[in-house]
N, C-alpha and C positions, 0 to 999 in steps of 0.2 A: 549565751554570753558566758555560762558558766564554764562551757568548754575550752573555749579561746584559750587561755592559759596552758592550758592542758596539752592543745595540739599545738601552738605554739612551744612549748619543750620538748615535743615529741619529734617536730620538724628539725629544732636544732640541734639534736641528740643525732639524728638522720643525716644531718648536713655534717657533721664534726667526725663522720662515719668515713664520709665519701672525701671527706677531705684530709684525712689519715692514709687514706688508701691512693688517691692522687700524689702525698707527701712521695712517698714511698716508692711510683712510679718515676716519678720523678726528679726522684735524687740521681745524682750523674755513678755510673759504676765505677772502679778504679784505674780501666783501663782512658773511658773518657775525660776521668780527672788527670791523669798522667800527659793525655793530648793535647787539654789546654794549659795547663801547666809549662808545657816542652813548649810550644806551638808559639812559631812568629807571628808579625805583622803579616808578613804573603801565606802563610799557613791559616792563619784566622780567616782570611781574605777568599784563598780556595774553599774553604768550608762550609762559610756563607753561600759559595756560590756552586757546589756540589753534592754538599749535605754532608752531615757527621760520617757513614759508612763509606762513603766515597775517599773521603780524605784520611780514617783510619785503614783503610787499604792500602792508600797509596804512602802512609806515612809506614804500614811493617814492610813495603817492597822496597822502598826507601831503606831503612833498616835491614834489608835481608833478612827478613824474619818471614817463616811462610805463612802462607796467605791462608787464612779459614776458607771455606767451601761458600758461607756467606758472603767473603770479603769478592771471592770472585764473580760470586752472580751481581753482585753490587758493581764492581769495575765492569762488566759485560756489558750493563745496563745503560752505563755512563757516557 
């Protein structure tokens, strides 16, 4: 009985750990805040329906900006 308390603040110490470190995963980088930022109705729309690196590809060929090594195995895949 005596313990309870004890591993109960040890779990929530534990939990506030994993959930700092999710935060952080998390957070959108600058390039995919920029994305939804700029991003239409039909852009929000393809993104749902290709995933974030599909439609960041297609939005710098869009741009004429060249394409990361990533952006292309992602459009291959697609």
């Amino acid at each position: 009985m005596v313990l309870f308390p004890v591993v109960l603040m040890l779990f929530a110490l534990g939990m506030e750990r994993v959930e700092n470190r999710l935060r952080k995963l998390l957070e959108p980088d600058e390039e995919v805040q920029q994305y939804l930022d700029k991003a239409s109705n039909a852009e929000v729309k393809e993104l749902t329906k290709l995933g974030l690196p599909a439609a960041v590809a297609k939005m710098r060929r869009r741009k004429g900006g060249r394409p990361r090594s990533e952006d292309l195995d992602v459009a291959r895949a697609s």
